[in-house]
N, C-alpha and C positions, 0 to 999 in steps of 0.2 A: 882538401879536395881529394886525395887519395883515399884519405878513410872512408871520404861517403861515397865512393866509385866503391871502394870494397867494400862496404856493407849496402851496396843499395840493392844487392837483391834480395838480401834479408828485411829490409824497409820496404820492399813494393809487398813482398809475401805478409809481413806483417799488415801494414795495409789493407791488403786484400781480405785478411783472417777478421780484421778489426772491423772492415765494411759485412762481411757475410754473417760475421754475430750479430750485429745490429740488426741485417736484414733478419735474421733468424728471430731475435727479441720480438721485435718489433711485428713480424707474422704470427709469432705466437702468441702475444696480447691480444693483435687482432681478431685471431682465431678464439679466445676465450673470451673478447667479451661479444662476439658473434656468436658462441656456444651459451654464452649465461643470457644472451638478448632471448635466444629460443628459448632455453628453459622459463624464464619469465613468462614469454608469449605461451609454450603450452600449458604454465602453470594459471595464467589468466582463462585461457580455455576450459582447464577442468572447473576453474569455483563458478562460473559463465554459466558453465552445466549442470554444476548444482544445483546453481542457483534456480536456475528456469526450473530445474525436476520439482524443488520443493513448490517455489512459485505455481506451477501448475495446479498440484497436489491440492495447495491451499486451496486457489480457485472453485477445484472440482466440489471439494466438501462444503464451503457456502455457498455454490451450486445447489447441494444435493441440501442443503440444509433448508433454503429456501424453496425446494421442490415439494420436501414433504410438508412443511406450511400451505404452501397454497393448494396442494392437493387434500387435505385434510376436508372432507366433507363439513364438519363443526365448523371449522375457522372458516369456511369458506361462506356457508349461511350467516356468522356473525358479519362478518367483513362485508356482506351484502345488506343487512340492515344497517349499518351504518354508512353507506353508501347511501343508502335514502334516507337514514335521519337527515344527515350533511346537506343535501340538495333539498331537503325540506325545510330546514332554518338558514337557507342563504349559501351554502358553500364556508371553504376558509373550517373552519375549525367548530362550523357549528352551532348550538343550543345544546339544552336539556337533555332532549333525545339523544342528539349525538355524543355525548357523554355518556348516559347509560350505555349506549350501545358498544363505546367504546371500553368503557368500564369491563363489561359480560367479555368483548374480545381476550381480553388484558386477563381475567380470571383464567379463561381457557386453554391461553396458551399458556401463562406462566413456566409452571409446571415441569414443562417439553423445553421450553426456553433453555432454563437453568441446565436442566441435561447436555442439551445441545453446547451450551456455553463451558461445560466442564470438559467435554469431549472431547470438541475441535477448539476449543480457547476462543471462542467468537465473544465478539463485544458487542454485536452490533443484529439487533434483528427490527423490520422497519415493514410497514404498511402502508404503503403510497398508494391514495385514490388517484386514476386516472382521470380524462385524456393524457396529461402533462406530470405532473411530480406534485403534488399535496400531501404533506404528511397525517396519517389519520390517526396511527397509534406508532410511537417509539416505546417498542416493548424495553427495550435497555434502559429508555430514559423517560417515563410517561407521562410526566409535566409539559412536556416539548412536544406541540403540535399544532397541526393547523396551518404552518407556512409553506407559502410555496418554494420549491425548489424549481421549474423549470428551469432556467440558467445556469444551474450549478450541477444537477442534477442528472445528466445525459443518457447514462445508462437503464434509468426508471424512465424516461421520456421514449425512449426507443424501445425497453418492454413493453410498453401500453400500445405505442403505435403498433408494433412488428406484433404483439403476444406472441414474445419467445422467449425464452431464460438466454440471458446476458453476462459474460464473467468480464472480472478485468478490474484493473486502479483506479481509484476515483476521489477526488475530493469533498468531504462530506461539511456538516455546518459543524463541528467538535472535533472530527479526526481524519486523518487520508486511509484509507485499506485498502487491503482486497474483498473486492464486491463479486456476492454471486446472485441473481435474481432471477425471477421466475411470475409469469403471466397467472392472475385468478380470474376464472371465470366459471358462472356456475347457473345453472337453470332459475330461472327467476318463477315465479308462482305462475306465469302464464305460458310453463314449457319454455320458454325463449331461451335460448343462451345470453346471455348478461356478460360483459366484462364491468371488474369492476374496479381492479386496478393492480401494484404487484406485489409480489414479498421480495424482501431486501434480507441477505445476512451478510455479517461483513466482518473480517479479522484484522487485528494490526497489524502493520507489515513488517514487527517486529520478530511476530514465529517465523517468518522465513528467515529476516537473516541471521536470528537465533541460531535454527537449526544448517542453516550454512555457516556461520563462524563457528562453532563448536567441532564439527567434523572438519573445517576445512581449516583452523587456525588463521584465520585472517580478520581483518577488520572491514568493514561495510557498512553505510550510514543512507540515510534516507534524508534529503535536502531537499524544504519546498522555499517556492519564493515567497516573503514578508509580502509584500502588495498581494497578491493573489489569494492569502490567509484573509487580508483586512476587508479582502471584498466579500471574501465567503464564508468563514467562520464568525460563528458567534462573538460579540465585542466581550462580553463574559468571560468565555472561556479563552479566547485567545490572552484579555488580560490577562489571567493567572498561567496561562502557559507561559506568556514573554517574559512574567516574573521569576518565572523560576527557569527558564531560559532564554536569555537575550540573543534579539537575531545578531548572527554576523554576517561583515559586509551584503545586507539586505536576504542572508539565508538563513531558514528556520530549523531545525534539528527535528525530525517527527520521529527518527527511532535511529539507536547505531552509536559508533562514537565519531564525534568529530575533530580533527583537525587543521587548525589555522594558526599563519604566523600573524602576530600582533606588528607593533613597530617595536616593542621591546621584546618579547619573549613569545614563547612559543605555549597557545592556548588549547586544554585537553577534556574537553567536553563529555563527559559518560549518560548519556540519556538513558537513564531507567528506567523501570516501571514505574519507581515511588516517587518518582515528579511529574508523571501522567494523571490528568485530572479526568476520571472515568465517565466515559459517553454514554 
């Protein structure tokens, strides 16, 4: 009892020294991982701002790609004759006529296409007869015509109605992009002005996050949902996509790398180019 009367002010002081560490530790952890939360958050902010910079970019130029299509005085008289071959043999995808016409379209642009596609990396250039979404010529792909899209289609549906050029994400019948569109309309033989429907060009949404993970060192991926592919893409194509990428838990990989825990191990998915089957 004497000895801890003599040492008890060294034990309250010691105490005291062993509570004020702790508090010290323990604010300082707090304070670092409140300093590393911010850095996270403002390091999420810059790739955020990338991302939208480049996203835009993209937008603008199959904007602009699709501008100068449907302003093109040639493309725009061929695009008008097949508008009336089309409405002369029924609608939908056509006869005879509409084939040649579509044919002369398809020679004309070719050309400018391939350009355009080396340029801005576009996969996607598309001829939609209005009111609604009918495809007349897939300059990328020109076996594929004649269906409609109204449903799937929204932003060719709202060019025709509005005739305005329309940017923005979309899901197509082969692949999701970024879409830039633009209203044709052109004097028809009796002076009239004519609509007659729109130009579509479209890129994978892999250049953007291409050129965002390359400068920004990060990873990013592009995830649609399985149901939503099976209502809207082609059963063709989707098959050899899911073959050589199986959805997970009901998500589809359309570009990026992805990550998922299995029940046993952890799964590392690399979507390239060279298991994209070309639109």
């Amino acid at each position: 009892m004497a000895l801890l009367k003599k040492h008890r002010l060294f034990l309250i002081i010691s105490l005291m020294i062993a509570i004020i560490d702790g508090a010290f530790v323990s604010l300082t952890y707090f304070q670092a991982k409140h300093n590393l939360h911010l850095d996270q958050q403002q390091k999420a902010i810059s790739h955020f701002a990338a991302f939208d910079i480049a996203y835009q970019a993209t937008q603008e130029n199959m904007v602009q790609v699709a501008n100068i299509m449907a302003n093109t005085p040639l493309y725009q008289q061929l695009f008008l004759k097949g508008k009336q071959a089309v409405e002369s043999e029924g609608g939908g995808a056509g006869g005879p006529k509409s084939k040649v016409a579509r044919d002369a379209l398809y020679a004309a642009v070719e050309k400018n296409w391939h350009q355009f596609s080396a340029k801005f990396q576009a996969r996607q250039l598309h001829f939609h007869l209005g009111p609604g979404s009918t495809s007349f010529l897939r300059v990328h792909k020109p076996p594929k015509f004649g269906d409609n899209m109204d449903n799937i289609r929204h932003t060719i549906v709202d060019t025709n109605v509005l005739q305005k050029s329309i940017m923005g994400f979309e899901t197509g019948r082969v692949y999701s992009g970024i879409r830039g569109t633009s209203p044709v309309s052109v004097l028809n033989e009796n002076g009239v002005k004519e609509h007659i429907g729109a130009v579509e060009a479209g890129v994978s949404f892999g250049l953007v996050l291409d050129n965002v993970t390359k400068k920004s060192n990060i990873n990013a991926a592009v995830l649609l949902y399985k149901d939503h592919l099976q209502e809207n893409v082609w059963p063709d194509y989707l098959q050899k996509r899911l073959a050589a990428m199986p959805a997970i838990h009901n998500f589809v990989l359309e570009r990026g790398i992805f990550f998922t825990i299995s029940e046993n191990d952890l799964i590392v998915f690399d979507f390239s180019e060279s298991v994209i089957v070309e639109s």
